[in-house]
Backbone bond lengths (Angstrom), bond angles and torsions (degrees), N, CA, C in turn:
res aa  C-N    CA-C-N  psi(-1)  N-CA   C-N-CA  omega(-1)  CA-C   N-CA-C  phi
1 X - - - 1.461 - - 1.532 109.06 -
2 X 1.260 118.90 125.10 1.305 124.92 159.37 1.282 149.60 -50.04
3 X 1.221 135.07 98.26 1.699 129.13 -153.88 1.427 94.43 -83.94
4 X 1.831 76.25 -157.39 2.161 76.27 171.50 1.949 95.04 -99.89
5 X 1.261 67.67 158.56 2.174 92.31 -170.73 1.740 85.70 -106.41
6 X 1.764 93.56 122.91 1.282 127.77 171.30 1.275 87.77 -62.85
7 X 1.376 141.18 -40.85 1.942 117.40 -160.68 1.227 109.38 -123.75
8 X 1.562 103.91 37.84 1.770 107.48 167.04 1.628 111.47 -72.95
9 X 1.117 134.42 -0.31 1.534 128.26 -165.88 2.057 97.77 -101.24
10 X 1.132 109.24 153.56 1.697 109.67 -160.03 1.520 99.20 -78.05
11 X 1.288 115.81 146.19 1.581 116.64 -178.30 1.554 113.72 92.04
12 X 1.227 129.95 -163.44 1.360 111.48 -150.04 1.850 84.22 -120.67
13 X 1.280 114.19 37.80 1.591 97.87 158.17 1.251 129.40 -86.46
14 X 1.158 109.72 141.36 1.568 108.66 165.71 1.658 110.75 -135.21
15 X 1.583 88.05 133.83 1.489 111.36 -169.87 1.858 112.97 -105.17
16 X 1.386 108.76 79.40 1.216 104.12 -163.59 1.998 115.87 -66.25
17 X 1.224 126.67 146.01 1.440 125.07 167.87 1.983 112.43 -16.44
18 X 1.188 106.55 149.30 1.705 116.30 -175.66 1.900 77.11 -56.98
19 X 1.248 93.83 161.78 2.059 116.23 161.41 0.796 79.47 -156.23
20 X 1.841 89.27 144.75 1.664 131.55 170.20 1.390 139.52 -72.57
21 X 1.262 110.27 99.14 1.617 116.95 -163.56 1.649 115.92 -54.17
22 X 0.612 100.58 -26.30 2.061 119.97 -176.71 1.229 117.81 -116.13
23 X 1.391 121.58 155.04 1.317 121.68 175.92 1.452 115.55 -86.86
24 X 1.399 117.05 10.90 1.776 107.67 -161.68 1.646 84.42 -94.61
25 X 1.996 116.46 -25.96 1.525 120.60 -166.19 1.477 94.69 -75.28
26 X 1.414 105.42 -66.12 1.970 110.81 -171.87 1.461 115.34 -36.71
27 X 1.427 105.77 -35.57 1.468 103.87 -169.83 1.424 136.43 -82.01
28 X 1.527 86.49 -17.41 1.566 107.55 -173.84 1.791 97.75 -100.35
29 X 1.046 144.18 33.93 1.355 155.59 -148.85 1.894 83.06 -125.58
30 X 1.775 109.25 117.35 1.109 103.71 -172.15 1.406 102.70 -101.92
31 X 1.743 136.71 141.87 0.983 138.48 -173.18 1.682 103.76 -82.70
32 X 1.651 112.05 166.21 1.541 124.23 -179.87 1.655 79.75 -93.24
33 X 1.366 97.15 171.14 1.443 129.37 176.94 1.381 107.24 -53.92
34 X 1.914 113.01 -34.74 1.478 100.55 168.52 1.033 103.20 -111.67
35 X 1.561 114.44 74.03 1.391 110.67 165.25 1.807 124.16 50.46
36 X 1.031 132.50 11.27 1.454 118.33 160.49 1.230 125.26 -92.85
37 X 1.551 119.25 131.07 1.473 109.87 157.69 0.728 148.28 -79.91
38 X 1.418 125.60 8.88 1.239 133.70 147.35 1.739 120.62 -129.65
39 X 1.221 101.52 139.13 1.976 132.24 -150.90 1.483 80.77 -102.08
40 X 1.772 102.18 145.76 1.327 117.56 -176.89 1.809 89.51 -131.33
41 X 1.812 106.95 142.53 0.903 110.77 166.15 1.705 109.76 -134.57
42 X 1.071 118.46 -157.00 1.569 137.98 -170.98 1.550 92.71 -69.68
43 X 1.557 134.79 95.43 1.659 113.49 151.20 2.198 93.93 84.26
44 X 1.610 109.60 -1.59 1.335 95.76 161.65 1.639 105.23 174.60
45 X 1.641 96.23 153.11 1.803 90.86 179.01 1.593 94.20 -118.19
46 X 1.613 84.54 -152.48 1.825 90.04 -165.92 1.398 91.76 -178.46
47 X 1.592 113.88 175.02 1.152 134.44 -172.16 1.523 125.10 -154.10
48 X 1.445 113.00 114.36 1.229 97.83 -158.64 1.875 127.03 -103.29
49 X 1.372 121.70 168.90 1.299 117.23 -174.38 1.571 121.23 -76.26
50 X 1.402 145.94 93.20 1.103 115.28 -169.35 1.657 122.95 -59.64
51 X 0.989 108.42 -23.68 2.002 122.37 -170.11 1.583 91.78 -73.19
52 X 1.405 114.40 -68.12 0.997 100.86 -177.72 1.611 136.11 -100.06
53 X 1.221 119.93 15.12 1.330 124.84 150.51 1.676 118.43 77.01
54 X 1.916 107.41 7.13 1.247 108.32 176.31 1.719 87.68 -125.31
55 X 1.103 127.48 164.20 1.913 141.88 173.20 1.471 99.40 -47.46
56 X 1.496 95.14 127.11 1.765 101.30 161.91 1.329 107.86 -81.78
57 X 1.361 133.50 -22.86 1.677 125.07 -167.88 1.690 109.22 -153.29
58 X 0.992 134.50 104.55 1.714 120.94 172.18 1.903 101.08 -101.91
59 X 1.452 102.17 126.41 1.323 111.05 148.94 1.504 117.53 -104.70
60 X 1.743 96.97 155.92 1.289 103.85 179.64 1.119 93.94 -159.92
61 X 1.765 116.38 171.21 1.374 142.28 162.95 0.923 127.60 -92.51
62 X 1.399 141.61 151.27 1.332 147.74 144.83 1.023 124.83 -123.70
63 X 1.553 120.04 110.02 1.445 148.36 163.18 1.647 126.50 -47.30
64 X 1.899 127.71 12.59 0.788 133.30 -176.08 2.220 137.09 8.41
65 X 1.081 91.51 -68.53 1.227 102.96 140.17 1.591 151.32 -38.26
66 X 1.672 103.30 -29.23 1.480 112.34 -178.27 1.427 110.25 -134.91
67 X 0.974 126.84 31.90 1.905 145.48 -171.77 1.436 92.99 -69.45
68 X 0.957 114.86 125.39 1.845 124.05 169.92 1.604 107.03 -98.22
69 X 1.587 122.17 -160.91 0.707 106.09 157.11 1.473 105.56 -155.53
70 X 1.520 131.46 114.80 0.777 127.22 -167.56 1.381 147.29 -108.02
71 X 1.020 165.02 67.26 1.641 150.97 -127.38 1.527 127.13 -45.97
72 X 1.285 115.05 134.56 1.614 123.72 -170.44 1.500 115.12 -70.78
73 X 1.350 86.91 -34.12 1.503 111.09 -157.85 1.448 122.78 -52.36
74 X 1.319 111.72 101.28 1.690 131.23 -175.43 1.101 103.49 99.48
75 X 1.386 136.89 21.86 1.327 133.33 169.95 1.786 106.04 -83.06
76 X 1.414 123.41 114.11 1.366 113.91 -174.19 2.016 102.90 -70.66
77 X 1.460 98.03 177.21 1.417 116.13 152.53 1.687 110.25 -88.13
78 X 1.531 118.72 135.44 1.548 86.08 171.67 1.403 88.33 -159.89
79 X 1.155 114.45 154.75 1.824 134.30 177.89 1.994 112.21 -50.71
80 X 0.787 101.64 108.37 1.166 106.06 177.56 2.188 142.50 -61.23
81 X 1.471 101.62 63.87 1.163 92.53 -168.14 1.345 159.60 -88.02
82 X 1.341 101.38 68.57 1.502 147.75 133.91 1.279 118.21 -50.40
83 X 1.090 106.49 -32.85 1.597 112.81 -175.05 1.539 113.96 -125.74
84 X 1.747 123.14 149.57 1.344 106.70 150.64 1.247 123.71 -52.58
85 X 1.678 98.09 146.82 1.365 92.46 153.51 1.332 159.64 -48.93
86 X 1.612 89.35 -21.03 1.507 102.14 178.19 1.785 116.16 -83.63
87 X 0.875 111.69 11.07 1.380 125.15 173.61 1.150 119.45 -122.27
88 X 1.126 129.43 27.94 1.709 147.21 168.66 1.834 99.01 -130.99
89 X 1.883 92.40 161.47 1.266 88.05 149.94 1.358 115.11 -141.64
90 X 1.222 129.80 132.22 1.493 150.32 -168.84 1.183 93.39 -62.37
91 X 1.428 114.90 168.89 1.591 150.84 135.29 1.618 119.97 -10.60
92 X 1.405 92.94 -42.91 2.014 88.43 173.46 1.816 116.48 -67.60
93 X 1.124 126.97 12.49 1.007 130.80 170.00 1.532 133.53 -97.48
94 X 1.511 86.52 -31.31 1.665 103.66 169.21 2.201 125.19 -97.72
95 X 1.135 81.85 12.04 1.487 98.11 -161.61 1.632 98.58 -103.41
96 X 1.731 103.24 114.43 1.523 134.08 166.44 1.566 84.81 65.58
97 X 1.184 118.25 80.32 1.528 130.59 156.51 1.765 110.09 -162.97
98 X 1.380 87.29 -176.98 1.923 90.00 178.92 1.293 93.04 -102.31
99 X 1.471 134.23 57.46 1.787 120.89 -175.53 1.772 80.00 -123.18
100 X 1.537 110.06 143.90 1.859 124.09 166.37 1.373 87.89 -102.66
101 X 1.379 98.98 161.68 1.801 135.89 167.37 1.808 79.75 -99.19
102 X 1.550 109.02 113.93 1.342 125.01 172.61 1.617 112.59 -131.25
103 X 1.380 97.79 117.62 1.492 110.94 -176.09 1.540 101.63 -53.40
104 X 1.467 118.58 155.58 1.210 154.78 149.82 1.399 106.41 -62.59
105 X 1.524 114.10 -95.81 1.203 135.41 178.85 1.372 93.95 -83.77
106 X 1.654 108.96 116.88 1.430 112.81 170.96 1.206 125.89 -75.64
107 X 1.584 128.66 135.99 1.265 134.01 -134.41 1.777 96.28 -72.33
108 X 1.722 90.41 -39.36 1.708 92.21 173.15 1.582 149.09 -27.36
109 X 1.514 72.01 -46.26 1.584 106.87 -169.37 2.098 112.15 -72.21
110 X 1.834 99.54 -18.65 1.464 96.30 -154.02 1.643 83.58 -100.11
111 X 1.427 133.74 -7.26 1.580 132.62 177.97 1.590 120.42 -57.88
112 X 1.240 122.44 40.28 1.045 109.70 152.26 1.710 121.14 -133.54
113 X 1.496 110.02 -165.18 1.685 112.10 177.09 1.852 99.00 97.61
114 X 1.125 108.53 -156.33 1.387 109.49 -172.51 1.625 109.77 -61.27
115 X 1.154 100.06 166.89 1.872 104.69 163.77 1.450 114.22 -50.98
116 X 1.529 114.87 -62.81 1.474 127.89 170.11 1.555 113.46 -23.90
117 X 1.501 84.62 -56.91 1.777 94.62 -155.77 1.857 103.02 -86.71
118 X 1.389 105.15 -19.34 1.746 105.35 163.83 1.074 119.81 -51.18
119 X 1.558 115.40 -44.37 1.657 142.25 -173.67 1.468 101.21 -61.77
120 X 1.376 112.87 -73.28 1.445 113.96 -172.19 1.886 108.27 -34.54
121 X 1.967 85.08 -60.91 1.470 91.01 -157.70 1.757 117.33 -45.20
122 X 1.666 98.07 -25.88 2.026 101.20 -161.05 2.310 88.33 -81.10
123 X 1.280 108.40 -18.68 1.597 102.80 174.27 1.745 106.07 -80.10
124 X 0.933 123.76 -36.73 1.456 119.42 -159.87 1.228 123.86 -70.41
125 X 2.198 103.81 -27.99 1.363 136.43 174.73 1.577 120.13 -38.21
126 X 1.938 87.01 -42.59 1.521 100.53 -179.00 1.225 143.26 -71.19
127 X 1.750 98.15 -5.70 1.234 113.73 -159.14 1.746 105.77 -74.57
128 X 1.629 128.52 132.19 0.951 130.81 -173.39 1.806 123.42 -31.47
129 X 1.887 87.24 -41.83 1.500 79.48 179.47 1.942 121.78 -78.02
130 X 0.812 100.74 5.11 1.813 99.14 177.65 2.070 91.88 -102.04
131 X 0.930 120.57 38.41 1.533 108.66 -165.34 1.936 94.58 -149.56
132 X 1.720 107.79 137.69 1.596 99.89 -170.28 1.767 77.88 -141.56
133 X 1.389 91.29 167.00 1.863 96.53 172.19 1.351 103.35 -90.77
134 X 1.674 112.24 145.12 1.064 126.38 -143.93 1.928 86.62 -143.04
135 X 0.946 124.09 88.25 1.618 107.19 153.30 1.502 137.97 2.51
136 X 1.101 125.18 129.69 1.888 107.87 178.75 1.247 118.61 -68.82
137 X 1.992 116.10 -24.85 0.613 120.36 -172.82 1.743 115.57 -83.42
138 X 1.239 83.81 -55.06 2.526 74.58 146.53 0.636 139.60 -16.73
139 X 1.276 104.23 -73.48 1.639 96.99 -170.96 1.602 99.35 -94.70
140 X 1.458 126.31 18.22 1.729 109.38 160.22 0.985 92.97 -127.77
141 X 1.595 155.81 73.01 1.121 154.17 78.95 1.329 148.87 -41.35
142 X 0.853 134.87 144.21 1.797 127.15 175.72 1.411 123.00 -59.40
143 X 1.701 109.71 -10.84 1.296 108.25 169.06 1.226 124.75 -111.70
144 X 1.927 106.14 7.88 1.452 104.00 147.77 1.468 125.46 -88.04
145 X 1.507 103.35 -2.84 1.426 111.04 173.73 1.680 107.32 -55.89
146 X 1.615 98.25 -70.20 1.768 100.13 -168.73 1.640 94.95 -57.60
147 X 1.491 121.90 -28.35 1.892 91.18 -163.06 1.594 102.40 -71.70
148 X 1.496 120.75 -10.52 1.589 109.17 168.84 1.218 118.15 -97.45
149 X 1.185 111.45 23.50 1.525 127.84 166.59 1.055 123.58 -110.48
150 X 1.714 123.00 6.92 1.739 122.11 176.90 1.796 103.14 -70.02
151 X 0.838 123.65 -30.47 1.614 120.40 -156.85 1.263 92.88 -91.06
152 X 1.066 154.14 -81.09 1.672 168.41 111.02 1.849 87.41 46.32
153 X 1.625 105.32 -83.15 1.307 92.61 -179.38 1.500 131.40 -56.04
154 X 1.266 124.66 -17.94 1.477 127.71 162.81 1.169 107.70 -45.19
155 X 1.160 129.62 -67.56 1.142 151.73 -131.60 1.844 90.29 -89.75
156 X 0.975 113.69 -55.01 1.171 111.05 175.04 1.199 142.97 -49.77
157 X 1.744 105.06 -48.88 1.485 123.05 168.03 1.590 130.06 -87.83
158 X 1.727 94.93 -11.01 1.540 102.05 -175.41 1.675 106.68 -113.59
159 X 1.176 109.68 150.83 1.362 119.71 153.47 1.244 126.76 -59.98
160 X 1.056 119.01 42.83 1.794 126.22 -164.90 1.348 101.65 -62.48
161 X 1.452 128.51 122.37 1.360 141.44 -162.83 1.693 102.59 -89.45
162 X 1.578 116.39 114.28 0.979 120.16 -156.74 1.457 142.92 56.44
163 X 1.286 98.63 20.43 1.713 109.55 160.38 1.653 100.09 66.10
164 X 1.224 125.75 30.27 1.325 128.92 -156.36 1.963 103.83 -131.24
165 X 1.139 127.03 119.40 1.268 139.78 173.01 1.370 110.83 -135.30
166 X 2.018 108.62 133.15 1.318 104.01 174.56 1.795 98.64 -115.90
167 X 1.630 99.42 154.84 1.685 80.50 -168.58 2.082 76.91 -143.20
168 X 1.793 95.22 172.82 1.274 126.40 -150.31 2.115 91.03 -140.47
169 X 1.594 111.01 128.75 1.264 110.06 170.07 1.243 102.59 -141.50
170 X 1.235 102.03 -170.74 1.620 131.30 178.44 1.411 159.83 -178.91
171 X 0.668 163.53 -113.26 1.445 168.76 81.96 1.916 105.64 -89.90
172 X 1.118 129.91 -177.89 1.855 143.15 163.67 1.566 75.56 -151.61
173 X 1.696 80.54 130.83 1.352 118.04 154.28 0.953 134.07 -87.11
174 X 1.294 138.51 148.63 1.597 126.35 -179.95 1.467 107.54 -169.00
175 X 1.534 100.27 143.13 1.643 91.76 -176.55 1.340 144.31 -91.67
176 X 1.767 80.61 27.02 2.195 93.18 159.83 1.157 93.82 -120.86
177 X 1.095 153.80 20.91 1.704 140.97 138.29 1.705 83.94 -9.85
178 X 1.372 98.18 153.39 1.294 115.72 172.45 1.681 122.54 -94.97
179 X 1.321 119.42 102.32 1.366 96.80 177.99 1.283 155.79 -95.19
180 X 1.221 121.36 157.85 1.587 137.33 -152.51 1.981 109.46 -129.30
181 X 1.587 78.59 115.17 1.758 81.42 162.83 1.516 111.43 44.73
182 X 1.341 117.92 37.32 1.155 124.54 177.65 1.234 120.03 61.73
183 X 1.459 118.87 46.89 1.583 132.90 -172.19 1.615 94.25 -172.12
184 X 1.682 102.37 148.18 1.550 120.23 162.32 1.283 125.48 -82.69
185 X 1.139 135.40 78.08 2.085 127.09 154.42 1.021 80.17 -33.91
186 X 1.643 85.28 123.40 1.172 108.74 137.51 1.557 133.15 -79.82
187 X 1.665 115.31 163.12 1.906 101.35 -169.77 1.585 97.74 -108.31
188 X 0.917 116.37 -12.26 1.875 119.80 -155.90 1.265 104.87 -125.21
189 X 1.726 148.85 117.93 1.200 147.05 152.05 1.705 102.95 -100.26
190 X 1.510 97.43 175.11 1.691 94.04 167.94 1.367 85.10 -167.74
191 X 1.240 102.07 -179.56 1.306 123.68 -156.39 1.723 116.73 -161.15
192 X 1.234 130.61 130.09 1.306 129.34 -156.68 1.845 104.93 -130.64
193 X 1.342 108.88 111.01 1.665 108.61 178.64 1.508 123.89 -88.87
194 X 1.035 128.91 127.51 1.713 115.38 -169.79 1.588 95.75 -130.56
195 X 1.017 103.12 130.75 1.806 111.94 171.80 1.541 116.70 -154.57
196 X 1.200 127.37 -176.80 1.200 133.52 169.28 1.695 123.32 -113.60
197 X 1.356 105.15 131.90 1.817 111.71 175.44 1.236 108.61 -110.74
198 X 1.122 111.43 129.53 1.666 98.21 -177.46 1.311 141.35 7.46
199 X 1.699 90.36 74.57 1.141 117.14 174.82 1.970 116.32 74.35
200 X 1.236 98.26 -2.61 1.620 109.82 -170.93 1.918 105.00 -108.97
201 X 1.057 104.31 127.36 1.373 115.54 -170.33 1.661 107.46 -71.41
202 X 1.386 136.82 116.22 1.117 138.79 158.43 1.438 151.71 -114.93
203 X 1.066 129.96 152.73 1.289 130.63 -164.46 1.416 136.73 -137.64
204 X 1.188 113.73 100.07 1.788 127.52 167.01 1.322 127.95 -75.02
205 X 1.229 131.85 121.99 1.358 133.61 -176.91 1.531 123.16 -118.16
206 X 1.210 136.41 92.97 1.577 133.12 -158.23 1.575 104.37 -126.66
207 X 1.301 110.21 143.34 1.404 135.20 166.56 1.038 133.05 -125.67
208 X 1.589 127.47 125.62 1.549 124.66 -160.87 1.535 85.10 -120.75
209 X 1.667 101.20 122.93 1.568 104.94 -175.09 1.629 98.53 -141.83
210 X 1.431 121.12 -178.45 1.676 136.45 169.25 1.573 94.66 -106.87
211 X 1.291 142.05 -7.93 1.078 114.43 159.39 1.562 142.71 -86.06
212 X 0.896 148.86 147.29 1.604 128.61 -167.40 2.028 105.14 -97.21
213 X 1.380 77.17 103.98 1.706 81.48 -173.84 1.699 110.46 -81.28
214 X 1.248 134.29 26.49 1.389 145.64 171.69 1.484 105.61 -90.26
215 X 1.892 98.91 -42.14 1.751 85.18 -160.50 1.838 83.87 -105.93
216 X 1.364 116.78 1.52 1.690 106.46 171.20 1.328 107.99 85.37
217 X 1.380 112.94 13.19 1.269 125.87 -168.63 1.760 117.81 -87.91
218 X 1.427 147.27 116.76 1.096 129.21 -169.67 1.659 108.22 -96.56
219 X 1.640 122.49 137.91 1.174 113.35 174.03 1.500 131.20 -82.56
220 X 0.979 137.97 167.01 1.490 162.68 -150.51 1.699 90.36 -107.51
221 X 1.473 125.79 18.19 1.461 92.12 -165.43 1.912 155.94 76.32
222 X 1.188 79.15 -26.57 1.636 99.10 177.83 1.537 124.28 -93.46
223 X 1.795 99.93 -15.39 1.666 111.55 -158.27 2.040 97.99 -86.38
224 X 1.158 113.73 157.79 1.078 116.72 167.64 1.574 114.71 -78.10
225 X 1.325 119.76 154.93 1.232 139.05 -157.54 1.899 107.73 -66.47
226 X 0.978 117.91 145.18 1.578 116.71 -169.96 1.582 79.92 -121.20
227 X 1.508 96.54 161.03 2.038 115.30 149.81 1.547 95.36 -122.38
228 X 1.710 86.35 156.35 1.344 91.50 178.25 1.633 97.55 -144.93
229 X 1.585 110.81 172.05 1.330 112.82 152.12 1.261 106.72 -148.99
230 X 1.685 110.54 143.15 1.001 123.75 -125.79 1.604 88.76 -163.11
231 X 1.951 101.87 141.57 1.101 92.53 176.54 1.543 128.28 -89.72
232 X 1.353 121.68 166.11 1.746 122.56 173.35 1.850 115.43 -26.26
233 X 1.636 87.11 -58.56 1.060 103.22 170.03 2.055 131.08 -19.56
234 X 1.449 81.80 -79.14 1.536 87.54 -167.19 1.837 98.82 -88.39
235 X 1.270 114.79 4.63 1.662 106.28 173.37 1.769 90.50 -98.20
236 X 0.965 119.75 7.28 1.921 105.36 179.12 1.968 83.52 -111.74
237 X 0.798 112.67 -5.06 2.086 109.52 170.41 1.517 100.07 -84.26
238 X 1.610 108.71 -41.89 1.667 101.60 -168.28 1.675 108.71 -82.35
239 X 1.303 99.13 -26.36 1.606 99.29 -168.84 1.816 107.87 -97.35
240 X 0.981 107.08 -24.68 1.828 112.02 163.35 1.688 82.58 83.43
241 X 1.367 137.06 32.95 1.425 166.04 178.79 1.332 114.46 -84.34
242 X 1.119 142.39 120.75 1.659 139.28 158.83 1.673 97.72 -113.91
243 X 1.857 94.38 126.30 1.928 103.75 -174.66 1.309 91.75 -112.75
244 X 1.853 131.28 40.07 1.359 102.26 160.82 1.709 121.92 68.95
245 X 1.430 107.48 -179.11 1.037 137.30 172.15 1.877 95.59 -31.15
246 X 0.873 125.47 -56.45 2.076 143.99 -161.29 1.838 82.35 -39.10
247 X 1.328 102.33 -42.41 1.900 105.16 -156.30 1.496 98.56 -50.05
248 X 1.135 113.82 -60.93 1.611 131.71 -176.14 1.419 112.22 -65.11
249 X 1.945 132.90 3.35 1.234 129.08 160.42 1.168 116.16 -101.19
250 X 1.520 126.32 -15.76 1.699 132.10 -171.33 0.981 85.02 -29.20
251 X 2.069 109.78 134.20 1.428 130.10 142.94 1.626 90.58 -74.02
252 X 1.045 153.32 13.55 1.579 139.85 163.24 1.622 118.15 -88.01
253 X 1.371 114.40 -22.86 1.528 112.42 -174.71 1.476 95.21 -81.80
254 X 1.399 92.26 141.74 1.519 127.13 -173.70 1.894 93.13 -100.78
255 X 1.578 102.27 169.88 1.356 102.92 159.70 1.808 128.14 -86.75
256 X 1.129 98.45 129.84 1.261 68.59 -173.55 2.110 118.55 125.78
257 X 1.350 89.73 -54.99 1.894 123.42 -164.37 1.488 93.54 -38.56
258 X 1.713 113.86 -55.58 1.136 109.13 -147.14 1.408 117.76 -78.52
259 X 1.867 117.25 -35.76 1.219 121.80 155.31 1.311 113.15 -45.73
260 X 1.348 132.05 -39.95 1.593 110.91 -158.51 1.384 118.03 -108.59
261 X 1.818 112.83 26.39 0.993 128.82 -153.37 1.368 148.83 30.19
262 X 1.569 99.98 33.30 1.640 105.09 171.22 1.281 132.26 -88.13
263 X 1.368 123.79 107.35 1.482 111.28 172.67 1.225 126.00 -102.35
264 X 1.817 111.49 108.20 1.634 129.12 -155.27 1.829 81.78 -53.74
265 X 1.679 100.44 150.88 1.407 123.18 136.62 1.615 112.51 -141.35
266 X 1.537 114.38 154.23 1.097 104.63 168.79 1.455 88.38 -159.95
267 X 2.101 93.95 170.16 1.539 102.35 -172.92 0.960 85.51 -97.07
268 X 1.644 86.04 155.98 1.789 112.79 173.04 1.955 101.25 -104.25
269 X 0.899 142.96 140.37 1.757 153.89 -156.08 1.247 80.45 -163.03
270 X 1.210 163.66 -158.87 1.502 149.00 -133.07 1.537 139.93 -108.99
271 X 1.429 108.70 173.15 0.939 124.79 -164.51 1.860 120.36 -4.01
272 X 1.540 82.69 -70.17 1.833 110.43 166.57 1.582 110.75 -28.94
273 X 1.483 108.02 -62.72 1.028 127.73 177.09 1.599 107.67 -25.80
274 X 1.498 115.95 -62.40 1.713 112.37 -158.28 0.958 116.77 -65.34
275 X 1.461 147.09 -0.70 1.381 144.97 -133.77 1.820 92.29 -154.49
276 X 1.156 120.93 -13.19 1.458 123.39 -151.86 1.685 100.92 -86.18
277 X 1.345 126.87 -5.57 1.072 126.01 -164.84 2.069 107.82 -109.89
């Protein structure tokens, strides 16, 4: 089975999977039954948390150009076995509450390549481990609108050289996540876009969180969901993450930023917004 390919982007980059800056991330990295830590699927892999039992990192591709479109319908959610069980989390988590089964790697995004491999990719989406609890109010908000609008808007506003984007997600962990049913929701995901513009390698980094990362402030849980964009930088501090080569493309570094220690964030409120940096 095919993961995501570090050198799908045009020209001779290669954007290898996030690695773990710390040992508290590497260690907690739960192995498959044959021992790998990192799981390959249809068009993307991933890596999972052992502590906490949802993916520390999913990469994937997007084939811009060859996007199908396919139907969900009767495709279950289901435990992935590749892995223990005890390193997933099932269905009893989402059951008679306001929590969604919310893709990582959006199922959208993995529809292209052969018929075969379209098929696989819209089944593989489901698999528990590409899937985190997601609020109702998340994902039916206006600021889950734009966060399923980062790829779309690439594509839109940029010259992306060969219709081709490789991207990086997640959940951030933290140890006031709020807990549930004997597990932490998480409040904060992010998500990292890498593509090419004429011929020049680039990089977007965004996080849709409840905390307000302007005033540095962390939430209690209760706050409604922010977007942000944000540089490589300070999302490889939150995620204990190294993105490679991506660090040195941020459309977020300013001149200047890094000597004088500023690391830009700002909210994104629309569309315009995602592309503006």
């Amino acid at each position: 089975m095919d993961g995501y390919n570090a050198r799908f982007l045009s020209g001779d980059h290669v954007l290898e999977p996030p690695a773990a800056t710390s040992s508290d991330v590497s260690n907690d990295l739960a192995p498959t039954k044959a021992g790998d830590l990192v799981r390959h699927y249809t068009h993307f892999s991933l890596a999972m948390s052992a502590s906490r039992r949802f993916c520390r990192w999913v990469a994937w591709n997007i084939d811009g150009g060859d996007l199908r479109e396919i139907d969900r319908e009767g495709i279950p959610f289901i435990l992935d076995e590749a892995y223990e069980p005890k390193f997933q989390v099932n269905n009893d988590l989402y059951e008679h509450n306001a929590l969604d089964r919310g893709h990582i790697a959006r199922r959208a995004d993995l529809l292209w390549g052969s018929d075969g491999e379209a098929e696989q990719a819209n089944i593989d989406s489901f698999f528990f481990t590409n899937i985190t609890p997601q609020a109702d109010d998340f994902n039916q908000s206006s600021k889950h609108g734009l966060w399923g609008e980062l790829e779309n808007a690439i594509f839109a506003d940029s010259k992306v050289d060969d219709l081709r984007l490789s991207l990086f997600g997640g959940p951030i962990f933290k140890d006031t996540d709020l807990p549930y049913r004997e597990l932490k929701v998480p409040r904060s995901y992010w998500k990292v876009i890498g593509y090419v513009e004429d011929n020049t390698l680039k990089a977007k980094a965004y996080m849709l969180t409840q905390d307000d990362l302007e005033s540095k402030l962390e939430s209690l849980g209760l706050e409604e969901f922010k977007l942000y964009q944000l540089t490589l930088q300070e999302l490889a501090t939150m995620t204990g993450l190294d993105f490679g080569p991506l660090a040195t493309a941020d459309t977020m570094i300013e001149a200047g930023a890094e000597t004088l220690g500023q690391l830009p964030v700002r909210q994104v409120e629309s569309r315009a917004d995602l592309v503006a940096a």
